[in-house]
C-alpha positions as CSV (number, residue, x, y, z in Angstrom):
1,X,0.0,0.0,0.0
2,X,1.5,3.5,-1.0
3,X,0.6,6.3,1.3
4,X,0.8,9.7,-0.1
5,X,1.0,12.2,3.1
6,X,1.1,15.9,2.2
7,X,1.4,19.2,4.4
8,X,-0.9,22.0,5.2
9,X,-1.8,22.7,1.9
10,X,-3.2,26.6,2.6
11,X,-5.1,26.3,-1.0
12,X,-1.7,26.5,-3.1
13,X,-3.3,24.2,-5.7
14,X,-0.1,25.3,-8.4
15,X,2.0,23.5,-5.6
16,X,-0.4,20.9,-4.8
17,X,-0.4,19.8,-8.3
18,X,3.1,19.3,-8.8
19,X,3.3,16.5,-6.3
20,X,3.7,13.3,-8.3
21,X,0.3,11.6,-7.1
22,X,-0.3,9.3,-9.2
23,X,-0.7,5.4,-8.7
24,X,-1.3,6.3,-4.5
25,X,-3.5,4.1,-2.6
26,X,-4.3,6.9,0.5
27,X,-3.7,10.7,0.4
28,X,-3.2,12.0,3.9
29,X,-3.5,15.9,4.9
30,X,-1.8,18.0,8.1
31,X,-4.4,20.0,8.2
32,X,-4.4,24.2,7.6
33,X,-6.6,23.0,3.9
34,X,-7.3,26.5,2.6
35,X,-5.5,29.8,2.1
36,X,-5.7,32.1,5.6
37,X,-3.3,34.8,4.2
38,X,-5.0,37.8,4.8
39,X,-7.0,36.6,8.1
40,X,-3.1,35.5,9.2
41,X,-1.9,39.2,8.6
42,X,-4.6,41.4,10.6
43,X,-4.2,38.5,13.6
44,X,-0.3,38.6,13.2
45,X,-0.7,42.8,13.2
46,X,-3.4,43.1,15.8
47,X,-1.2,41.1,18.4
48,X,1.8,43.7,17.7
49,X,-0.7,47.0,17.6
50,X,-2.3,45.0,21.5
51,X,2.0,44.7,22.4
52,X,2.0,48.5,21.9
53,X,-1.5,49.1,23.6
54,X,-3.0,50.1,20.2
55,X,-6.4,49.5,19.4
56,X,-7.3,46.8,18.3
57,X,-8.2,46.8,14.2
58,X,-11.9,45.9,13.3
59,X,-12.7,44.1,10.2
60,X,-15.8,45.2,8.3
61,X,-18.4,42.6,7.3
62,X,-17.9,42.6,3.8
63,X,-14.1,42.2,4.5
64,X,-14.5,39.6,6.8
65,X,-17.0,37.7,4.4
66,X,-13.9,37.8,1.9
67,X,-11.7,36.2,4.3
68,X,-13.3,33.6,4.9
69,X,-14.5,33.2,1.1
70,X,-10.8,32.5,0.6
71,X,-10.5,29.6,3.0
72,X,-13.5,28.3,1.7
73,X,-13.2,28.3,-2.2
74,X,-9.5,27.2,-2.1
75,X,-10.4,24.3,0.8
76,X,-13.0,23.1,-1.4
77,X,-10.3,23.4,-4.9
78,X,-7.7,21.7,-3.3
79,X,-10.1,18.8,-1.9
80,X,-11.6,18.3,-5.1
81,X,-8.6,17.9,-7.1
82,X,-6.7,15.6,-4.8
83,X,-10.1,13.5,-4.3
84,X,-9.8,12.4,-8.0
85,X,-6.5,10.6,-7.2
86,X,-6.7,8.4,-3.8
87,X,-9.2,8.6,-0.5
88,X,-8.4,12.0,1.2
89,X,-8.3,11.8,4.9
90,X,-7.9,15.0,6.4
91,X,-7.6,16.6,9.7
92,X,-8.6,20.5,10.0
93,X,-5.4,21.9,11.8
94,X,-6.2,25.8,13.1
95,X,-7.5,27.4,10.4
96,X,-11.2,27.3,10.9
97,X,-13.9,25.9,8.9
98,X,-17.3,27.2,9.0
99,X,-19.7,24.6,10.4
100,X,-23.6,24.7,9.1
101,X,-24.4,26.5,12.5
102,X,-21.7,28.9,12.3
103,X,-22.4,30.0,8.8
104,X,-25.9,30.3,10.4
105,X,-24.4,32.7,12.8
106,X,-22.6,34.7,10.4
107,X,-25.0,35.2,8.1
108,X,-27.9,36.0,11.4
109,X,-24.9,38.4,12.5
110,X,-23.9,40.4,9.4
111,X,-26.7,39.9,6.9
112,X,-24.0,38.3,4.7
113,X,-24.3,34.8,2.8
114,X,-21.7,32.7,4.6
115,X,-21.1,29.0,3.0
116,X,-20.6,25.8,5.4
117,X,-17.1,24.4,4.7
118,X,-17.3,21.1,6.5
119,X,-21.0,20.3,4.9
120,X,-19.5,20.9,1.6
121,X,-16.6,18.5,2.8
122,X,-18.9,15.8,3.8
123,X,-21.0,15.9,0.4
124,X,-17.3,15.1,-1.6
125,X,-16.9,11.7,-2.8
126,X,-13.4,10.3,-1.5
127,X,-13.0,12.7,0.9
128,X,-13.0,12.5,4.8
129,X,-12.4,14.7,7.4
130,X,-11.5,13.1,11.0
131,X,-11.2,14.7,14.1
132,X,-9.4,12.6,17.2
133,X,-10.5,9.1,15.9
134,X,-8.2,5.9,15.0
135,X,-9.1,5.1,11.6
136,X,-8.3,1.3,10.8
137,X,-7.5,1.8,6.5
138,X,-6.6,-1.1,4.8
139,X,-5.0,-2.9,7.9
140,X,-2.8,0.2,9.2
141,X,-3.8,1.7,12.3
142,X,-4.0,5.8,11.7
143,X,-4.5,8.0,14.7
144,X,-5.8,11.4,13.5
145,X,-5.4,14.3,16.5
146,X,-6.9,17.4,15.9
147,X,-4.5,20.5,16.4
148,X,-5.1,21.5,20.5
149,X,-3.1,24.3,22.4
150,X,-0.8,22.5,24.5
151,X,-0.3,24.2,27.9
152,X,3.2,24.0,27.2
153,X,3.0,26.8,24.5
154,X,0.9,28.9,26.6
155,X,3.5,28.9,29.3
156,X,6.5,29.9,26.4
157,X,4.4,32.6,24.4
158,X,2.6,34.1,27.2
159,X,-0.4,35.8,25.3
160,X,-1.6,38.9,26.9
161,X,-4.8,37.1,28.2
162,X,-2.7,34.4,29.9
163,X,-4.8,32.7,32.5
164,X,-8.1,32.5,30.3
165,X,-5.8,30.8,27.5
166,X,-4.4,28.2,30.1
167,X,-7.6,27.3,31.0
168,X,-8.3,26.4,28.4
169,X,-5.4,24.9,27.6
170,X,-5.1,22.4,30.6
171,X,-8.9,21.7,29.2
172,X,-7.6,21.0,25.8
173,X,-4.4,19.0,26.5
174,X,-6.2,17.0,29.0
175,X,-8.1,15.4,26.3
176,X,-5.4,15.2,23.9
177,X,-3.8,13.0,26.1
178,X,-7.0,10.8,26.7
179,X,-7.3,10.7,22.5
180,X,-3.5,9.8,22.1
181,X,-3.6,7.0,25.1
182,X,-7.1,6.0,23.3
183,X,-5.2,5.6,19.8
184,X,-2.7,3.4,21.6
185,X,0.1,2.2,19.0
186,X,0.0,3.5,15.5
187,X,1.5,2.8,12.3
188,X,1.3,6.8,11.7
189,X,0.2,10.0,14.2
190,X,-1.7,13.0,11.7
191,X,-1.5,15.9,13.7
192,X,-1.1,19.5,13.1
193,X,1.8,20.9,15.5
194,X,5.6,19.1,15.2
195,X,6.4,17.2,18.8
196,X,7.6,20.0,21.4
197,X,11.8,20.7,20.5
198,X,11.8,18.3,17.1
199,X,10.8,20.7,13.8
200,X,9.2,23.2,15.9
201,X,11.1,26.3,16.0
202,X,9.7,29.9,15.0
203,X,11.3,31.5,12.8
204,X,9.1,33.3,10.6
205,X,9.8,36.8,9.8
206,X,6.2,38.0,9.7
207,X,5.5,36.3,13.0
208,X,5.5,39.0,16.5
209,X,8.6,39.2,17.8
210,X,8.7,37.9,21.1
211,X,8.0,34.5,19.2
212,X,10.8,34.2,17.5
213,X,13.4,31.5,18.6
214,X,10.7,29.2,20.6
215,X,9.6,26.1,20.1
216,X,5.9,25.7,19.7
217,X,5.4,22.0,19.1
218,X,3.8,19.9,21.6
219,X,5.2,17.8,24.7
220,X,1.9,16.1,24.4
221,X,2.5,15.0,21.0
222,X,6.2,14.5,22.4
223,X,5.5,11.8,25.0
224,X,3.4,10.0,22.9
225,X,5.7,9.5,19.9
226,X,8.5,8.8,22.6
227,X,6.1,5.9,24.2
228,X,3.9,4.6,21.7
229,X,6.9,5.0,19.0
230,X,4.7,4.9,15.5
231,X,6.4,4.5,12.5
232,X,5.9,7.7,10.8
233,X,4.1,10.8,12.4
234,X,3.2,13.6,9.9
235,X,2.8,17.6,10.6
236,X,2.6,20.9,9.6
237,X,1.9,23.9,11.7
238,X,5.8,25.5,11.9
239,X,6.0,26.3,8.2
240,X,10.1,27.1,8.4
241,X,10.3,23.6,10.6
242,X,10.0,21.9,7.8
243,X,12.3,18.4,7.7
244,X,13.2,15.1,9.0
245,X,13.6,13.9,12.7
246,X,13.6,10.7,14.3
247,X,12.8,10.1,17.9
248,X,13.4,6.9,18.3
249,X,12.2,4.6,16.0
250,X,10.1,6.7,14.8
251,X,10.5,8.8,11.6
252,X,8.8,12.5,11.9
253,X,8.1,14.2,9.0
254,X,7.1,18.5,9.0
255,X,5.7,18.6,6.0
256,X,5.4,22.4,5.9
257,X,3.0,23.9,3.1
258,X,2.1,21.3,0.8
259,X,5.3,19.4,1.2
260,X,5.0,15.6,0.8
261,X,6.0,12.0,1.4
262,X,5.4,8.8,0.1
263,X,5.7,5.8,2.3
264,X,4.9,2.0,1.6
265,X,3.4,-0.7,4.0
């Protein structure tokens, strides 16, 4: 069986289709599936204007509508043409998809048409997207882990509203824990975020200062891979992290945007 794994693919479709895909048996995704550029920028500039205790910059609702029109139509482009190749299983990573409700929300709030992304997803032939399930495909035993903020990075980055975030955090990383123990061993870990200290490091120019030079993979993750040992574990998240490690016996791949690997079982 030939397993196809590509990174977050942030609805580059040129890139996408230069990957060599043909005669795979599975496509697997890192998650991040459409193009966040411009909601990336006001969040990235917003955190530095907060830093200097500027005000915070408000979208209109026609502008935000257009942001997330451009996760949408490039989530549902890159889906489409990858679906035509090999079964697509896909996590979403951190760049939100409008559920039916939310669109419902949007559209109550701003008077604006606002598509669901995930009930498009699920009406795609070939094309599945898994939140914090083992998925059994073809005999190999595929944990897929949702992306989660790992109380670890909350402690490193300290964001300005520090105690709500670890709450939530400590909620969040609880369960990831329960997920990964559920999974118990895997032949390959999907997540989003690199293992805590392995392909993790930020170095992005565009990213706020005071996150340059940490590592914002996950010791959750970490602990896991270092216990459980899978054979392959595949990631995005940390764009510039991009590379081979191996903890272990087990090969980690960052995949970075719509970088890939093809394995064989």
């Amino acid at each position: 069986m030939k397993v196809l794994a590509i990174g977050d693919p942030h609805g580059d479709l040129k890139k996408i289709k230069r990957i060599p895909i043909k005669n795979v048996d599975l496509i697997l995704l890192t998650g991040d599936l459409g193009s966040a550029d411009s909601m990336r920028k006001m969040a990235f500039k917003n955190i530095e204007r907060k830093k200097k205790g500027l005000k915070k910059i408000e979208e209109t609702s026609n502008r935000i509508r257009q942001m997330h029109m451009e996760i949408h139509n490039s989530t549902v482009n890159v889906l489409k043409y990858l679906s035509k190749y090999a079964p697509v299983y896909t996590i979403q990573g951190n760049v939100g998809l409008f559920t039916d409700s939310e669109a419902k929300e949007k559209i109550k709030k701003f008077g604006l048409k606002f598509p669901s992304t995930i009930k498009d997803i699920r009406k795609m032939g070939n094309v599945y997207l898994v939140k914090n399930r083992l998925k059994i495909i073809n005999g190999l035993r595929i944990g897929f882990l949702e992306y989660f903020v790992d109380t670890n990075w909350v402690k490193d980055f300290k964001p300005s509203d520090y105690n709500k975030r670890m709450i939530k955090a400590k909620k969040q990383t609880e369960k990831a824990k329960k997920i990964l123990n559920r999974f118990g061993k895997t032949d390959i870990l999907v997540c989003h975020q690199p293992p805590y200290g392995f392909l993790d490091k930020v170095t992005f120019k565009q990213a706020p200062k005071h996150w340059r030079g940490k590592h914002a993979g996950s010791r959750t993750i970490l602990n896991y891979i270092k216990k459980k040992q899978p054979k392959y574990v595949f990631c995005g998240h940390i764009h510039e992290g991009k590379g081979k490690k191996m903890i272990g016996k087990t090969e980690v791949y960052n995949l970075g945007v719509g970088g890939h690997k093809i394995v064989e079982f």
